[in-house]
C-alpha positions in Angstrom: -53.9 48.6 3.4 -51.2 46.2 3.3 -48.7 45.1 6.1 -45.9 46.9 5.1 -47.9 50.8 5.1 -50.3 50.3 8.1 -46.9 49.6 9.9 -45.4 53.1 9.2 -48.8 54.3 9.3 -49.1 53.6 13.2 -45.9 54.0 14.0 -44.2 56.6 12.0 -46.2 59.0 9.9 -50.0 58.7 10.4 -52.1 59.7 7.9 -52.2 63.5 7.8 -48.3 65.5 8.5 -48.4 69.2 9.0 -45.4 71.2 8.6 -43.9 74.4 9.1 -42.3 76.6 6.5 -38.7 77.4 6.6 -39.4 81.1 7.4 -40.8 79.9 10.4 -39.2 76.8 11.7 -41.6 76.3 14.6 -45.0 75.9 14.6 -47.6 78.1 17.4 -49.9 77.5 18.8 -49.6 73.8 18.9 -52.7 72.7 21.5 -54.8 75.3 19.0 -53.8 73.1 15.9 -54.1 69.7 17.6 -57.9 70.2 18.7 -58.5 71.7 15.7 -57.2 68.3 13.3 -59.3 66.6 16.2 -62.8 68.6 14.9 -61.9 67.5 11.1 -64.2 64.5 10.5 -63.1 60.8 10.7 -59.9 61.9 12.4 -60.0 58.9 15.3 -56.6 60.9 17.2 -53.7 63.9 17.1 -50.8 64.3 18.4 -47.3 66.7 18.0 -44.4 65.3 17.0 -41.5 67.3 16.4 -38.4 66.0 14.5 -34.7 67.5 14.2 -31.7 65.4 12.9 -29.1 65.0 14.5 -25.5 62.9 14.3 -24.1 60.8 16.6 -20.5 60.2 17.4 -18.7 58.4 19.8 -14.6 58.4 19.2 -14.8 58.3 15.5 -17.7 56.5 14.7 -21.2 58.7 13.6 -24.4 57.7 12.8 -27.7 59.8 12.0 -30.5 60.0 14.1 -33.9 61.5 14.4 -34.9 63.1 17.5 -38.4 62.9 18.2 -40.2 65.4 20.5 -43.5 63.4 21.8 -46.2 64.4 24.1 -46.2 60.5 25.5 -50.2 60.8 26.5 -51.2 62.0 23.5 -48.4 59.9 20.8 -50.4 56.9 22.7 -53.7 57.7 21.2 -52.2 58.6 17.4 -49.0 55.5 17.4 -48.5 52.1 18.3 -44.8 53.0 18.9 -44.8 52.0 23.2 -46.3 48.3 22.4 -43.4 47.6 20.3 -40.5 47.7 23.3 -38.6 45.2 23.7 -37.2 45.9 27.2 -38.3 48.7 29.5 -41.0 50.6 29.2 -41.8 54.1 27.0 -43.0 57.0 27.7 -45.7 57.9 30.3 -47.0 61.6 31.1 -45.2 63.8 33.3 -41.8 61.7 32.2 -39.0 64.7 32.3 -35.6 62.8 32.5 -36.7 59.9 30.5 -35.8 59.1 27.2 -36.5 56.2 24.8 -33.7 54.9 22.5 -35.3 52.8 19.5 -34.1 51.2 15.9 -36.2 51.2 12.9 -34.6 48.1 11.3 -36.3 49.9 7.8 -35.8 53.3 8.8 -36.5 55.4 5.5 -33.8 57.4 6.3 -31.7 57.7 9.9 -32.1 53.7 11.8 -32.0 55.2 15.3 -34.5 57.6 17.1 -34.8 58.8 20.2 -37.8 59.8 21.8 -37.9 62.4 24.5 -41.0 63.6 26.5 -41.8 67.6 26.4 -44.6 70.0 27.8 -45.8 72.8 25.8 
């Protein structure tokens, strides 16, 4: 696999993305999915990751973002996204009024996320 897609491999997308449908926006039972990807052979790790878009603005400048909802224990074992900070430290479990502001100098898309912790 070459530099370039193991990169956004561990630290964007992983291998295998589930979505919902737009008639239902969220997915259930989200523990119930995870172990289940874990069961499917040669799958080393799972974790959920939700994503929402968002913009910005401070005065009259905007920018995009991506908001990333991360269960910090398990986005660990799937990403290689916490040994990449530069100053301070990311995510750890139990982390409720932490956040984690990051740019993706070749974002696909949006250059800035920011990562928040949640508990389902």
């Amino acid at each position: 696999m070459s530099g370039a897609n193991s990169q956004l491999r561990n630290t964007y997308s992983g291998d295998i993305i589930v979505e919902s449908n737009t008639a239902q926006p969220l997915l259930g039972n989200v523990d119930s999915l995870i172990n289940k990807i874990k069961t499917v052979d040669g799958v080393a790790g799972a974790a959920p990751i939700n994503v929402l878009g968002a913009e910005f603005v401070f005065g009259t400048q905007r920018t995009d973002a991506d908001i990333y909802s991360v269960q910090p224990d398990l986005e660990n074992e799937v990403f290689t996204t916490s040994k990449s900070m530069i100053e301070g430290a990311y995510l750890a479990p139990g982390d409720v009024d932490q956040i984690v502001l990051a740019y993706n100098w070749l974002g696909p898309v949006n250059p800035i996320y920011l990562y928040i912790p949640v508990h389902y």
